[in-house]
N, C-alpha and C positions, 0 to 999 in steps of 0.2 A: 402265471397260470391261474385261472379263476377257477373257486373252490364251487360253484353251483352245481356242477354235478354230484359231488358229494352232501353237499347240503340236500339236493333235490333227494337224494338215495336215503338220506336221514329221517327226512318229510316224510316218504314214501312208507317208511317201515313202521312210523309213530299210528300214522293212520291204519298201515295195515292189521295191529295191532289191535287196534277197536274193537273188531267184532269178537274178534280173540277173547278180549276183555269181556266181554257182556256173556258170553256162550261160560265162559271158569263163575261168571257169577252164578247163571242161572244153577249150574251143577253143586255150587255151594249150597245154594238157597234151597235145591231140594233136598240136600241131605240134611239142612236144618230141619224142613219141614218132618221130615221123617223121625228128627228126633225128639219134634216136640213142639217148636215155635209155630207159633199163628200163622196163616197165611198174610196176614194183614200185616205181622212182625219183616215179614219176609221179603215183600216187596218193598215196602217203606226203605229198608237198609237197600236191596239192590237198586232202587232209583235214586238214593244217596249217593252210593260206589260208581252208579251207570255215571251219573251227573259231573263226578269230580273226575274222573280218567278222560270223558270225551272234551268237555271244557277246559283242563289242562292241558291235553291236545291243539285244541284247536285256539286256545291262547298262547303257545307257544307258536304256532307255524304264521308265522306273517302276513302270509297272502292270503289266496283265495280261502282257504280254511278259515283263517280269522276272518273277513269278509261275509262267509257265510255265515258265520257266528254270529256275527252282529246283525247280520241279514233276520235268521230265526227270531234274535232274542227281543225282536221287538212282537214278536207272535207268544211271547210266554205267558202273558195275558188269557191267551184262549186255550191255554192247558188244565187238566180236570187237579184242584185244589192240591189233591193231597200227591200228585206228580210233580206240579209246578213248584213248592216251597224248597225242595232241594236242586233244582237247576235254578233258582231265581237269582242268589247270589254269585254264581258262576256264571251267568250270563252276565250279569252285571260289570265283572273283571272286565271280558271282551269289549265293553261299551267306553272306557276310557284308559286303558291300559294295553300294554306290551312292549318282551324285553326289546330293552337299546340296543341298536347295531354301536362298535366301537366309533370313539372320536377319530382313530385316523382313519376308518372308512367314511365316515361322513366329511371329514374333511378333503379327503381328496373326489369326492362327490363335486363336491364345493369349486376344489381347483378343476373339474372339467368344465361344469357350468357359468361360474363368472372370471374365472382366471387364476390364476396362483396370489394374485395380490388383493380377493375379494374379502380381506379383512379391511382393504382403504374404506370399503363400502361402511363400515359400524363403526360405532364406537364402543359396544361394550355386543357381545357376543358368548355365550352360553353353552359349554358343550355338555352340560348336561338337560337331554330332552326333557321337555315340560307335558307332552302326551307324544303317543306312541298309537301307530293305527294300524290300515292292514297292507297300505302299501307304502307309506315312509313316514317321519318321526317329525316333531315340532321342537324347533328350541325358540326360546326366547330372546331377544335381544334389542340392541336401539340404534338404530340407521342412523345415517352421518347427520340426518336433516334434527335429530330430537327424539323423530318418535319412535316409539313402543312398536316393535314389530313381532309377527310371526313367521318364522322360515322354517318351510315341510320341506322337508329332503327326502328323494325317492330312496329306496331300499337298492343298491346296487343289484343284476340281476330278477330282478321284482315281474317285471315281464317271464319269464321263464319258469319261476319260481309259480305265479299263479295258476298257469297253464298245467304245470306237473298236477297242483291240488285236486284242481276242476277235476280233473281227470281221474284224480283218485277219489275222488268225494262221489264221483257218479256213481261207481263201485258200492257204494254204503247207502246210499239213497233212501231205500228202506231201514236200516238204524236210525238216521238222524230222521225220519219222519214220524218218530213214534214222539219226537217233542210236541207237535203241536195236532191235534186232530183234523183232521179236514185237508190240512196243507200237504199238495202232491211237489214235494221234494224237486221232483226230476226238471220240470218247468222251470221252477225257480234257478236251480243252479243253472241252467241252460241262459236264462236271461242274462244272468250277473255273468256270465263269463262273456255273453255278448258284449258286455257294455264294459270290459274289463281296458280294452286297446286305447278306447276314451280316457277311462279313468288313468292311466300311465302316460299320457302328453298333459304335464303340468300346463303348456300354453294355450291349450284347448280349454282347461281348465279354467286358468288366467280370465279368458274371454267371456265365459260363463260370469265367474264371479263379478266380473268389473261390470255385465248389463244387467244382474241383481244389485250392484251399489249401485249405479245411477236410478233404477227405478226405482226404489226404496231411501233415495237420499233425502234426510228429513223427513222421515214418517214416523211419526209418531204412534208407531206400535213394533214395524221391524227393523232391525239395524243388519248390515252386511257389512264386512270391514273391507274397505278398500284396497285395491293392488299397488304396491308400490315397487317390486320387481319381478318379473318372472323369466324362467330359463326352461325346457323342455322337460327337467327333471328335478326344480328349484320352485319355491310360490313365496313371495315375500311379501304377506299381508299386517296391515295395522295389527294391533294388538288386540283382543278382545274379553275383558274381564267376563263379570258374572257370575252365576252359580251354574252349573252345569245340572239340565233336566237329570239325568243318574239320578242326584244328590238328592232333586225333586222329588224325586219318586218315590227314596229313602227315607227322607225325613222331613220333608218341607210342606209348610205347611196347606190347609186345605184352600187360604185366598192365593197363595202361590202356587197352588196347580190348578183354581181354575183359570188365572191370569194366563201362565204359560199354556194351556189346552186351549185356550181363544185363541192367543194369537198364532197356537201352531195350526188349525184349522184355519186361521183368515189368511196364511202363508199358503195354506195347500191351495186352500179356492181361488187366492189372487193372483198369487205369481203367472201362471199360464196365460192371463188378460193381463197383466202388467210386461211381463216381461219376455213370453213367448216360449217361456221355460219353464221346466216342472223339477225342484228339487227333490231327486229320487234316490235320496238317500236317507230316507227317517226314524234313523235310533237315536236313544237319548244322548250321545255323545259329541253330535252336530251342533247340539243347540244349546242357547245359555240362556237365562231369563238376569237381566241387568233391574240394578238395583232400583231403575225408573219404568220399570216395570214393561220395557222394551222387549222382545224377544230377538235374541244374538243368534243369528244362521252362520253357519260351518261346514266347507266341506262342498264345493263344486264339481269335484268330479265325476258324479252321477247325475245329471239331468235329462229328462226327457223333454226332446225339442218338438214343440206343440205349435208352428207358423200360423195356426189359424184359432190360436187358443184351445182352450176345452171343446171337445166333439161337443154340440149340441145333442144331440139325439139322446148321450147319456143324462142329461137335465129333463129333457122334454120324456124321457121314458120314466124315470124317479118320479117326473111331478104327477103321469097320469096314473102312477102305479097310486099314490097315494090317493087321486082323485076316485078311486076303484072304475076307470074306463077300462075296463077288463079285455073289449074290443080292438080301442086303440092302441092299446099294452101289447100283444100280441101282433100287430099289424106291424108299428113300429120294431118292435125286436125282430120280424121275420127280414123287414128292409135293411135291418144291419148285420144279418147273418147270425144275431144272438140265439133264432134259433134255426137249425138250417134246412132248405128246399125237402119237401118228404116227409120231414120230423111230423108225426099226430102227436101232440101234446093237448093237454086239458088245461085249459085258458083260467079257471079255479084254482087249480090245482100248483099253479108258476103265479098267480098273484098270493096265494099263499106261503109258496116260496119266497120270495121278495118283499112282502109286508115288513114283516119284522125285521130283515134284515135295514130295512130303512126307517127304522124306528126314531133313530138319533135327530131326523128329518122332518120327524110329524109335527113335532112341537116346537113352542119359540125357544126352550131351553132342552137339554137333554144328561143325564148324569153318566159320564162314560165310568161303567164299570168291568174289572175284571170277571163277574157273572155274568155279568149281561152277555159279554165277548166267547166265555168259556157255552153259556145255555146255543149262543149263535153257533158254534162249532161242532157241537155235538149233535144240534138238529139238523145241519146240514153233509154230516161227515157218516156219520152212524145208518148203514145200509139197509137196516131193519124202518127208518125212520120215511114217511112218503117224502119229507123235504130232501133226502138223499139222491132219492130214484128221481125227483123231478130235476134235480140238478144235474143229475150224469148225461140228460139229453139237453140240457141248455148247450150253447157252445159262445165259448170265451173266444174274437177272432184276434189274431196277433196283434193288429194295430193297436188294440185293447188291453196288451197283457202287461208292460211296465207299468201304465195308469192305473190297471187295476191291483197292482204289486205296491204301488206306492200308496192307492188310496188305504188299503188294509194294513198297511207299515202305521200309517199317520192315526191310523183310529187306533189299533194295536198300543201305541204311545199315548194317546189320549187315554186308552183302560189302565195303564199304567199309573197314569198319575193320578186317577178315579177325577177327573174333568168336571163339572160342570159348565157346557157351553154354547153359547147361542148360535147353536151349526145351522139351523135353519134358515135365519136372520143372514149367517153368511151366505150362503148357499145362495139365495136369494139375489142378494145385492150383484153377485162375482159368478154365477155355474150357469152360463148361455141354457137358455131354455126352459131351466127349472121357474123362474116366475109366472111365464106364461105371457 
């Protein structure tokens, strides 16, 4: 008899619990306030307490919870200083950690997928997991042939499991959107749950990673590690060292993040013109920066499939917005629905909007910071602000909304690691349109 529904009913009360939690803080904090402590005292500890209940939550629940976790935490970047310092390391847990499912459920995973006798496959085999994600675990081990492998085993149940979150997390929508300013919650989760059915066919998966290694095979800037078994619920990839961006972000040094912020930028630009796909998965837990100063990609299960590469029009509209064709800007954005039939908007007033947001673009180098990302958010979030009111009548059209999720995932990760990178220079070479 499988225990999911009782797990699912466990999920369900951790999260229902949230707002619970936040609503006992607020009542504390005012009866501090009342008897003395600073306002400033006040908040400081309840976005310490908010930070470590939802984050322990949401590192415990496997699925779509942690998913979305990892989803946010590359947006913490654009949170106002004195919020972000105690969700920073909480986010960070979700980026390469969660608890192990038991070896005899991963083993008998194991005997659906390659057989009762798929230890003949190894020679040395690992039950305890070497990272932990949102939908199955990694062990280490070495295939019959020598090499150094990776085997992600799905989380039994894991389909079902994400669907219960989604659905509870849409519920809270507004809690978890007080993490980041500017970000409408509801879209997002709505996405990721679309592209959830994806993410849970290991083989689909399979196919993704193995047309990232051949087109990146021998390049000398990004490595993908090869497939060397898969099964629907199974991925048995090469092995992959390095240091993990996390760690990057943590402690490494500043020629080690602007190396790894180049080549995570010439990944985002290239891939779509290389390989037809768009790695739409970008937290620092995908990625490794090897000691040859290679950038290590991880994690196939989220790609946006682009047959004709990057839309043009988003390059041709970036270049004229910098060129200030104020005319053309406007012409262009109304033929891609950016802004839609009817809309009177002030043609000034939306390249003002947009300037700065493409600021990273203007010049041959650009310094990605946590300010910069946090001033972008709150100019564009904050409803008192004109860049606010110009944005509520832009319109983002769906064929646009993974790529525009994944383009602000990838910068998000670049403020993180405070970058310096020649995004222009890439832009240039790889983003249809933007040369001219």
């Amino acid at each position: 008899m499988s225990d999911i529904p009782q797990r699912g009913v466990a999920r369900s009360a951790q999260l229902a619990r949230l707002p619970l939690g936040v609503a006992g803080r607020a009542t504390v904090g005012l009866g501090k306030r009342l008897t003395g402590s600073s306002a400033a005292d006040v908040q400081a500890e309840m976005a310490q307490r908010t930070a470590e209940q939802l984050f322990a939550v949401l590192g415990q629940l496997k699925g779509g919870a942690m998913k979305f976790g990892q989803a946010l935490s590359v947006f913490e970047a654009a949170m106002p200083e004195e919020s972000a310092a105690p969700y920073r390391a909480a986010l960070t847990k979700l980026q390469e950690a969660a608890p192990p499912m038991a070896p005899s459920v991963m083993h008998r995973v194991l005997d659906e997928q390659f057989g009762t006798s798929w230890r003949s496959r190894f020679t040395e085999f690992s039950d305890q997991p070497a990272a932990a994600a949102s939908i199955g675990q990694v062990h280490r081990a070495v295939w019959a042939d020598g090499r150094q492998v990776a085997v992600k085993i799905q989380y039994p149940g894991a389909g079902p499991a994400l669907m219960a979150d989604f659905n509870q997390l849409s519920r809270f929508a507004k809690l978890f959107g007080r993490l980041s300013p500017g970000l409408d919650v509801k879209p997002l989760l709505a996405e990721l749950r679309a592209r959830v059915i994806e993410e849970l066919d290991y083989a689909l998966e399979a196919d993704a990673q193995r047309r990232f290694a051949a087109a990146y095979e021998a390049d000398p800037d990004i490595i993908v590690p090869r497939v060397v078994a898969s099964a629907p619920k199974v991925l048995v990839s090469e092995w992959l060292g390095g240091t993990p961006l996390s760690k990057i972000i943590a402690d490494g040094s500043q020629q080690q993040r602007d190396v790894a912020g180049g080549k995570l930028a010439l990944l985002h630009f290239s891939a779509p013109e290389r390989v037809r796909l768009l790695h739409a998965d970008p937290h620092p837990g995908n990625f490794r920066l090897l000691e040859d100063g290679r950038l290590g990609v991880l994690d196939f299960g989220a790609v946006a499939r682009l047959p004709n590469g990057t839309p043009e029009p988003l390059g041709r509209i970036t270049r004229l917005v910098l060129e200030g064709d104020v005319d053309a800007v406007i012409d262009a954005m109304q033929g891609e629905n950016f802004i839609r039939k009817g809309i009177q908007i002030d043609a000034a007033k939306v390249m003002d909007y947009l300037r700065p947001i493409l600021e990273p673009l203007a010049e041959p180098e650009f310094r990605f910071t946590r300010e910069w990302m946090r001033e972008q958010a709150q100019r564009i979030a904050d409803p008192r602000n004109e860049a606010a009111r110009v944005g509520r009548m832009l319109n983002l059209p769906p064929e646009y909304l993974l790529l525009h999720r994944v383009t602000l995932g990838s910068i998000g990760v670049l403020c993180q690691l405070g970058a310096t990178a020649p995004y222009r220079q890439i832009a240039e070479e790889w983003q249809p349109g933007f040369k001219g």
